[in-house]
Every structure is written in C-alpha cells, then in structure tokens.
N, C-alpha and C positions, 0 to 999 in steps of 0.2 A: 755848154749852155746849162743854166738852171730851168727846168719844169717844173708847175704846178699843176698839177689834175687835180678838178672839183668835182666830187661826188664819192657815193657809200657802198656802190652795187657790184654786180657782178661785168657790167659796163666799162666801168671805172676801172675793175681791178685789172681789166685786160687790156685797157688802156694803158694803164701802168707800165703791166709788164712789155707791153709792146713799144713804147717811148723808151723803156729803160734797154731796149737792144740797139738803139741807135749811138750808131759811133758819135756823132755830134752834143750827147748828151755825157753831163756829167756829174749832175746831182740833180734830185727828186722831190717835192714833197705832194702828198694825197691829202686834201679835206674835205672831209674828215675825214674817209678812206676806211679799210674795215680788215679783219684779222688778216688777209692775204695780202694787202699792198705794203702791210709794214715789212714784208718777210721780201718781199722782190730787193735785188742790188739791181743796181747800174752796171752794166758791161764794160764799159767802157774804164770806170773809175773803182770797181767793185766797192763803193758807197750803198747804204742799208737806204731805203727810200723811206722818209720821215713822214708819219701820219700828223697831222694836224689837226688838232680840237675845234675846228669852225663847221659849223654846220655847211652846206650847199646855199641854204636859203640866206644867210648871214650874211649880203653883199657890203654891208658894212665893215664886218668882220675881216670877210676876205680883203677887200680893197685897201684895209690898213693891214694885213699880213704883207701883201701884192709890195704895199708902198713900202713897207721896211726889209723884206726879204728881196725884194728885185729882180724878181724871176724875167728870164729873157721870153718866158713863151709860157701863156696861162693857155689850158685844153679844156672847156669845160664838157660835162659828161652827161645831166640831167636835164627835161626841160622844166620846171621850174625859175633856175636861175638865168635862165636864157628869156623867158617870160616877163621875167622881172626887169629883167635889162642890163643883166651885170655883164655885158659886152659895150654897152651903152657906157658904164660906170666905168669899165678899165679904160676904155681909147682915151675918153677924155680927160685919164688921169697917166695920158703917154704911155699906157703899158699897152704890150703886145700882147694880141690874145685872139685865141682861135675858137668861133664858135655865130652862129646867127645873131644879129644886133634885135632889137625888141621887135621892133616893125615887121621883119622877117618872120622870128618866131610866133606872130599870128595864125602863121599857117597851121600850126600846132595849138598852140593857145586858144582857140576859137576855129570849133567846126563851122561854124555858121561863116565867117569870113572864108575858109577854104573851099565851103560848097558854091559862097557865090563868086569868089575870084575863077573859080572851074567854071561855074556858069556863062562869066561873063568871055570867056577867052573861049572856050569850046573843046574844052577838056573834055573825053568821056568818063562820066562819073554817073552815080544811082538818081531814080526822080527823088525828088527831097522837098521840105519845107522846113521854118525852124518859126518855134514857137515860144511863150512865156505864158500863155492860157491855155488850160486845161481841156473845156470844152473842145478848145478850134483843134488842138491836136488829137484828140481821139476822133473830133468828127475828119481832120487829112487819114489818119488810120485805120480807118475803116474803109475808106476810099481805095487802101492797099489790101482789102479784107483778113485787117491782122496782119498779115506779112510782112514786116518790114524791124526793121532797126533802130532805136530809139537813144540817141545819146546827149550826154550833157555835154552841154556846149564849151565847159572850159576842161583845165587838167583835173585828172582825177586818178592817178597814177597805172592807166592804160586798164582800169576798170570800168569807166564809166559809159557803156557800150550794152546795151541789153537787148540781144535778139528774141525777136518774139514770131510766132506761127501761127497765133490766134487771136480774135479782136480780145478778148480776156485775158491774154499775155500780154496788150502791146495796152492795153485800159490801164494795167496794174504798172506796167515800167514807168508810163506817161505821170502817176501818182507819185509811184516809190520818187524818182527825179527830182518833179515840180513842184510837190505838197508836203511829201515827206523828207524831202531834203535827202536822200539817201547818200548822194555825191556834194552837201554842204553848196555854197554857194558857184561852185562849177555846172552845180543845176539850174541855176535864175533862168535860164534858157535852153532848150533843146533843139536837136536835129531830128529829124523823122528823115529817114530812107527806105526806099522800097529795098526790100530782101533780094540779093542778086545770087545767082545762083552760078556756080562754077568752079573752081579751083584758085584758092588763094596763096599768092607771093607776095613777098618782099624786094622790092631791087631799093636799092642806096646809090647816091651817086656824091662822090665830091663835089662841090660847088664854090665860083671865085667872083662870082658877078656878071663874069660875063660867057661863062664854058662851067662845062661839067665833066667827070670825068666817071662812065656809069661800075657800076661792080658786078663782080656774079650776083647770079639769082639766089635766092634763099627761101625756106620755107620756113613761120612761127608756126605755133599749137599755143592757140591763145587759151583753148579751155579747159577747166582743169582735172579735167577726166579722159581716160581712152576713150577713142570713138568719137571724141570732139563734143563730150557730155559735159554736165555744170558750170560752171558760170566762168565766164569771161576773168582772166589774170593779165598779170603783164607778160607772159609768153614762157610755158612749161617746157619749152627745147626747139630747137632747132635745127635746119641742116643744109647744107648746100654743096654744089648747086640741085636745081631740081634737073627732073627732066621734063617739066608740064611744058615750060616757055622754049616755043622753037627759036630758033634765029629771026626766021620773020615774025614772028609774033613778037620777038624784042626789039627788030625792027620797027615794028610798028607802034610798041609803047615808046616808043622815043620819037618817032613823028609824030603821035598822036598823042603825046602826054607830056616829055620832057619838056622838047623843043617848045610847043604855045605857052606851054611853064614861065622858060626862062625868057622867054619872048613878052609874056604879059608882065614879068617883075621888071620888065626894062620900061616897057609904057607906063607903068606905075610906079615907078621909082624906087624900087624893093632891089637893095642891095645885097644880095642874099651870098653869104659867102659863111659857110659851113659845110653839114649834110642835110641835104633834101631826102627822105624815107617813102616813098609812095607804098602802101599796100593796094595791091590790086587783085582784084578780082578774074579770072577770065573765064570770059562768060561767049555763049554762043554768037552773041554781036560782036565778040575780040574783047581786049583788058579796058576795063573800067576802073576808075581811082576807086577804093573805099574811104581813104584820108589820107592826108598828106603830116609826116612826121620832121622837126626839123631837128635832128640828133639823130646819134646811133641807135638805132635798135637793139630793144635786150632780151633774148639773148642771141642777137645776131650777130651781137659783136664778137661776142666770145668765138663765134664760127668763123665771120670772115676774116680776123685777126689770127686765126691760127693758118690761114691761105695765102695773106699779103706778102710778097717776098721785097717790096719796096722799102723805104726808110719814110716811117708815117712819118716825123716831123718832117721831113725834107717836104712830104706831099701837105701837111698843115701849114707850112710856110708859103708855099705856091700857092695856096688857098685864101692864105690873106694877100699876097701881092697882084692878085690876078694873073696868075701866070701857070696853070693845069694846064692852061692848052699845048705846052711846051715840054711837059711832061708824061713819062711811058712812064702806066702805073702797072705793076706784074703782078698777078696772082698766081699760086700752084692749080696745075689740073686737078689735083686730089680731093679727095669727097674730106667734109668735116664734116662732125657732129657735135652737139651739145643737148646734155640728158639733164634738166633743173630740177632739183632734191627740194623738196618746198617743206612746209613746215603744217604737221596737221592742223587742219580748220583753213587754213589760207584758201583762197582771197578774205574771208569774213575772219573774224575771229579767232586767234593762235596765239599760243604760250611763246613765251622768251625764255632764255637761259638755260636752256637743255647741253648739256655737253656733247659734243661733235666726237669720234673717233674713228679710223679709217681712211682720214685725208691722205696721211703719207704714206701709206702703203697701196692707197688709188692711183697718186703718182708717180711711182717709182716702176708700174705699169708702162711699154713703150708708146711710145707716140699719145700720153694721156698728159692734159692738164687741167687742173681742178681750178679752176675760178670762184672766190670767194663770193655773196652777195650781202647779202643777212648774218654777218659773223662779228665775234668780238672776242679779244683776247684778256682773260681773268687767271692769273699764277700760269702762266702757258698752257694754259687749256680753252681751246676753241669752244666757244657758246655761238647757240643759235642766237638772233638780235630780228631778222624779220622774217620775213613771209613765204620770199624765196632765197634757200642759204646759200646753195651750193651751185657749180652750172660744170658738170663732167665733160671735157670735151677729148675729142680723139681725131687724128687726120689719119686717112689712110687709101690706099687704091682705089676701091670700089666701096661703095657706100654701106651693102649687110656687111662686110666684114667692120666695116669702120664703124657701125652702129654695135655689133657684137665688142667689140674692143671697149667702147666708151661703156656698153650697158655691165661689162664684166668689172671696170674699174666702180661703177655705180653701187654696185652690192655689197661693196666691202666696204662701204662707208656707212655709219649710223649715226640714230639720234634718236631720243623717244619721239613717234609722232612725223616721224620721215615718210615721205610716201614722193611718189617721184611718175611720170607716164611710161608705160611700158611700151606706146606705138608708135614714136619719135622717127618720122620717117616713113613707117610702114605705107603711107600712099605712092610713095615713090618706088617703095620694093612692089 
C-alpha cells in the first residue's frame, strides 16, 4: 500500500512512524510533515517516508497530490482539514481516506453544536449557554459567580479555552473572545460553562458508524506551567493509563456518554467514522463531557501509539468499512509517557529557528522515542519552527520509573528558550 499522512505535529509524526511498522505498507508520504517524518523508513520496504510541500489546510493542493500520486489510504491528522471537508473532497474524488467527513467534525469545529447535540441526547456535560453578545454573557457569568469557562466556539488550535475564578476573569475572557478578537473569527461566538470540578481524562475511541472500539485512559496538562499554572496550550505531556478511572466508572462513561453518542449520530444522521476524543471531567456526580474532540489527541498520541500492539491500518481500514466490531484491538499493560519541550513564550508569542541538539543521543536511550512537533531541517541541522517542538516519550512497567526514564532522555536535549513541565504525571504518582 502507498500512505499519505496530513499534518506537521508531533501527531503526525507518530503517526508516521506507526503506519510505517505495518507489514501491509510500502511506501510513504507526510504533508507537509516536519524534521522527523522525513527521517522514518518503511519496514517493510526500508523506503525514506517523503515529506511534501502542501500545507494541511491546502485541500486543493492535497487532492491534486492525492490525484496524481494514488495513495491507497490518505490518514488525516489535524482538525482543520477535517473542518474543512477534505474527507468530503477525497470520497467524492474515489480516494480512500481515513478521517471524520465535515458533518461529523462539527463536533469539534463548533462547541456550541457539541454542547447542544449532549443537551439534546442526555449526555452528562457542564450547565452552559453560548453567546455573540457581550452584555448577555457576563450577565450568564455572573449567574456562575465568575466560575466557570469561557471558549470560542470555533478552532483555535486547542487554545481557545479560558478558565476563569472571578467575575473579573470571566468579564475580561468574555472581552479578550468577542471584542478583541483574541481567537480571530473562531470568537464570533462563545460557550460559557460552569467550572466542574474533579479530575480530568482523556479516553479516545475508534469509530466506524455504527460500533466503536474504546482505548486506555490517558491524562493531558493542558497548562503551561507545573501545578496546572498559565494559560491553556494544546497539551504540555501526557500519560497513560491513569489510575483516576475505575472500571465502573469506565463503565459508566460508556453507558452514560459513548453509547447516547453513537445512538444520537444514528438519529441524526452523523456518519461518524474516525476518532471521537471526549475529555471528561470526573466530578462527584460521576464523568461529565468537557468537549468532544474528532481526531487524535496531541500529545496523546504519541502515548497511546507507543502501547497499540495491533496494525493501525488494519484498524483505519475496519474504520472505514464498518467493520471494528469484528476486530480485537490490543494494547500493552505498560505505562507510557510523553514529556513536550515547548519553545519559550509559547502558547503567546516565541522565536523560530533556534537550533535543536540532543535528539540522538535522547533516543539512543532504551525504551525512549522522540517525536518531532515544531521542527524543520536547514544543512542537517534541526531548528525549532513552532511552539511545541519536541514530545519525549518512554514506555515502561510502572509509571515513576517510566516518567524518570522519559524525564532523563528530556535533559539532554536543548535549544535556546526550551523549557518543558516538570510534573507530567505527578497526580497519579
């Protein structure tokens, strides 16, 4: 088979590498992909996996690549181009392709549409309202006296999220959003939720239309400081599984969250075959949705991709045929980690083109592999390119040692302006 993977991240590149261990595969390309996906071979055919000059958002681009290159199986990786429709763009241009069609990735694309399809089905999720005036949402905010969550309603690349504790924190988000554009036109509209209070996960689950197939649990650190301080990122490490989520309590998000899920995209005609992402909250009432994501998570992927023992195209093919429910999908018992090397100033404001060094002697580390995010290759030398570079990951028995193992490979990588969290996990130790 030929693959194409869309996307530039640290997502992507684990994607890569984990497509390019399948026997079924035998050539590669990433668009536009970033200093690590060029460097993966193929197993099977040990072929270099070819990076491509098309942006993610370029479904023009892509779809005439798509047309003249003939990839048997496009994977895409961001939501963006899933947003856009470029699932929508390939079927009806006969290519094969794995990923949510437009309709779907609403769920993602628009809170305001995920808080009321939960509403309407009987999802447990936060009280909410969603606005485009100023007034009426500070005066719902206040009604949560300040407490609660304020987000723009479209993508904003997993930033556009501002918790607030005060009616003067939740006055100024409500502004930054709606008036000051702060999230560009992903603001025209916001979500208000009340502030839930508990322990937050991630669970992912395959999805084919009509079955799903769920994964270990996982935990993000959305913020970008130890302690769960400053502001909201698209997710500074990860690790799985937890121990927060018992069995009946996963139990129970799946009667009380998956199942009315995939139960209300069938009453509503939402052909949903990709990955569904829920973050959940669990809170003393049991797990509550915070949102609903339609892609992998980053950097969850990087974790659960180092656990999967199955052959992901095998399970992406079953994903488009409707046919998971046929399938045993296996993960390792083993704890994974991923430690994200960000780039100083990020989420706001940070420099490019700092030179990287310390990757190959991080991986040459056992059980360690460095996933690229924000990188780019200048004379063979690794530069930083965005915000989060790097994503250090490690699998191993028990989780301190496996976080020790990742956090030792982490040190011996630099850049000017590197800074990285030191408590990656620590709630579960």
């Amino acid at each position: 088979m030929k693959v194409l993977v869309i996307g530039s991240g640290g997502r992507e590149h684990a994607l890569v590498w984990k497509i390019a261990q399948s026997p079924l595969v035998g050539s590669m390309w990433c668009a536009p992909g970033n200093a690590g996906t060029a460097l993966e071979t193929v197993t099977n055919t040990g072929k270099q996996v070819e990076n491509v000059a098309i942006g993610a958002e370029d479904l023009d681009g892509l779809l005439a690549f798509a047309l003249e290159a003939r990839p048997d199986l496009t994977v895409v990786g961001p939501d963006n181009p899933l947003a856009l429709g470029i699932v929508d763009r390939f079927e009806s241009a006969g290519l094969r392709i794995w990923g949510v069609n437009q309709q779907a990735a609403q769920f993602e694309s628009s809170k305001i549409f995920s808080q009321d399809f939960m509403n309407r089905h009987g999802i447990p999720t936060a009280e909410a309202g969603s606005f485009d005036n100023t007034d009426e949402a500070k005066a719902f905010a206040r009604s949560l006296d300040g407490k609660c969550v304020v987000k723009a309603d479209g993508l904003a690349l997993g930033k556009g999220v501002l918790i607030c504790h005060s009616i003067e924190e939740a006055d100024k988000a409500i502004c930054d959003i709606l008036e000051e554009k702060a999230f560009g036109a992903a603001g025209n509209k916001i979500l208000i939720q009340e502030l839930l209070i508990g322990r937050e996960v991630s669970l992912h689950a395959f999805c084919d239309g009509t079955s799903y197939q769920l994964f270990p649990t996982s935990q993000d650190h959305k913020r970008a400081l130890d302690g769960d301080q400053g502001l909201n990122t698209g997710g500074m490490g990860a690790y799985s599984p937890t121990p927060f989520l018992t069995s009946e309590e996963l139990d129970a998000a799946k009667a009380q969250i998956l199942d009315p899920w995939l139960s209300g995209c069938r009453a509503e005609g939402i052909n949903y075959r990709g990955i569904l992402y829920p973050g959940l909250m669990l809170t003393e009432k049991g797990p509550k949705v915070l949102e609903f994501n339609s892609r992998f998570g980053d950097p969850e992927t990087q974790v659960y991709l180092r656990k999967l023992n199955t052959d992901i195209v095998e399970i992406f093919e079953a994903s488009i045929d409707g046919r998971l429910s046929s399938m045993n999908v296996e993960w390792s018992d083993q704890s994974s980690v991923c430690i994200v090397i960000a780039s100083g100033g990020y989420p706001e404001a940070y420099a490019k083109g700092k030179p990287i060094t310390g990757i190959a002697e991080a991986d040459q580390l056992p059980n360690i592999k460095v996933f690229h995010a924000g990188t780019k290759t200048e004379n063979n030398q690794p530069l930083t390119s965005g915000g989060r570079v790097l994503g250090v990951t490690a699998v191993g028995k028990e989780l301190q040692t496996t976080l020790d193992s990742a956090y030792e490979a982490t040190k011996k990588i630099s850049f000017d302006g590197a800074y990285f969290r030191s408590d990656i996990g620590a709630k579960a130790i």
